[in-house]
C-alpha positions in Angstrom: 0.0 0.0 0.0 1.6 3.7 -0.8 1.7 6.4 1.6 -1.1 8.7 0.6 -3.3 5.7 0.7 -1.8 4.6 3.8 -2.7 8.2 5.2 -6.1 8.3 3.8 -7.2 5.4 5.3 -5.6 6.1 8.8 -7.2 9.2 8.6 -10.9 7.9 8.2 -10.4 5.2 10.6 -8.8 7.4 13.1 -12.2 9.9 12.9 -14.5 7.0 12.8 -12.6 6.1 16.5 -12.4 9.7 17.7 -16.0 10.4 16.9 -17.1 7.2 18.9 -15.0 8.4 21.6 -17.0 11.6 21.7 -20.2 9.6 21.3 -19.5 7.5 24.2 -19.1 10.4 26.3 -22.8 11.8 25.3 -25.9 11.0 26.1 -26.5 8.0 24.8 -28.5 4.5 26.1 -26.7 2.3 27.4 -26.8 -0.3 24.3 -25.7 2.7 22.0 -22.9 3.4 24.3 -21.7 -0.7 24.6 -22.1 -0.6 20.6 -19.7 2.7 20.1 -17.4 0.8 22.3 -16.8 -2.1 20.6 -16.4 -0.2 17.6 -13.5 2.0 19.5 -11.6 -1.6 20.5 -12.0 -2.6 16.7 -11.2 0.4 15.4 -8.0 1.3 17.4 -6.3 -1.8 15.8 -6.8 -1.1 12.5 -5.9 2.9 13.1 -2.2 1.3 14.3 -1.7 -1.3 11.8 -2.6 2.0 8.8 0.1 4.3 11.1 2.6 1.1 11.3 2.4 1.4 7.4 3.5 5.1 7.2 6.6 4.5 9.6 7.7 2.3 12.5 5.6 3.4 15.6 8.6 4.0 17.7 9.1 7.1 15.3 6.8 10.3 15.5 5.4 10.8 11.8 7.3 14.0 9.9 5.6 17.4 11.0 4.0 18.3 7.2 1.6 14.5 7.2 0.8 15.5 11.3 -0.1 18.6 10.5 -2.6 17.2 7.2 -3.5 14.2 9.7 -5.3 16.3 12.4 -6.6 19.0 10.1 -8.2 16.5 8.0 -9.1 14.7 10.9 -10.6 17.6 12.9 -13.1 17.9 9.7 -14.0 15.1 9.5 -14.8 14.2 13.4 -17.1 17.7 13.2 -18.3 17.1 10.1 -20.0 13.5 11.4 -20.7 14.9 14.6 -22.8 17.8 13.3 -25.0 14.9 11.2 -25.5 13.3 14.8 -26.3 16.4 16.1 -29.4 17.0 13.3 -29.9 13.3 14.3 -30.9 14.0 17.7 -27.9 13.0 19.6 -26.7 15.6 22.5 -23.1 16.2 21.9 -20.5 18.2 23.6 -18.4 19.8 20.2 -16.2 21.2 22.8 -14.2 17.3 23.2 -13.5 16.9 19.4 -9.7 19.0 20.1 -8.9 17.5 23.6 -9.9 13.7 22.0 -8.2 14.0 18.5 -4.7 15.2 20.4 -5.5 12.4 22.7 -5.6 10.0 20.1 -2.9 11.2 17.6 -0.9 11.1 20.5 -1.5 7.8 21.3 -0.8 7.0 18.1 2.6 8.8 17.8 1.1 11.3 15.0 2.7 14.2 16.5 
């Protein structure tokens, strides 16, 4: 798999997580919130094994692809949120920054 594929797909599966995360954290019943979860556990593997691909995960990733990562993530986490939002769902916007650093952290992305 090339880079920019490798990237793409770390970025949608990284926002996919992220916006779980958030979801978890909201209002939600209780078999919404166990669903979101196992999505997060499932998610989280595949997000390493996409980073792995772009270098080792010892390494932080080179500052130009973390800067495009979280951008590009940030978008798309509020982008999916706000259709959540017109779907009813109480959500605090205010976590999408504190969770994306969390997890590109996490996932040595800066």
């Amino acid at each position: 798999m090339n880079r920019p594929d490798s990237i793409k797909r770390f970025i949608g599966v990284a926002s996919n997580t992220i916006t779980h995360k958030i979801l978890v954290k909201s209002e939600l019943k209780e078999e919404l919130r166990v669903y979101y979860q196992n999505e997060i556990s499932r998610d989280v593997d595949i997000a390493l094994a996409y980073r792995n691909n772009l270098n080792p995960l010892q390494e932080n990733l080179p500052d130009k692809d973390a800067r495009e990562i979280k951008k590009k993530v940030l978008l798309r986490v509020r982008a999916e949120l706000m259709k959540r939002k017109d779907k009813g769902y109480t959500i605090d916007f205010s976590l999408i920054g504190e969770e994306t650093e969390k997890f590109l952290r996490e996932c040595k992305v800066q």
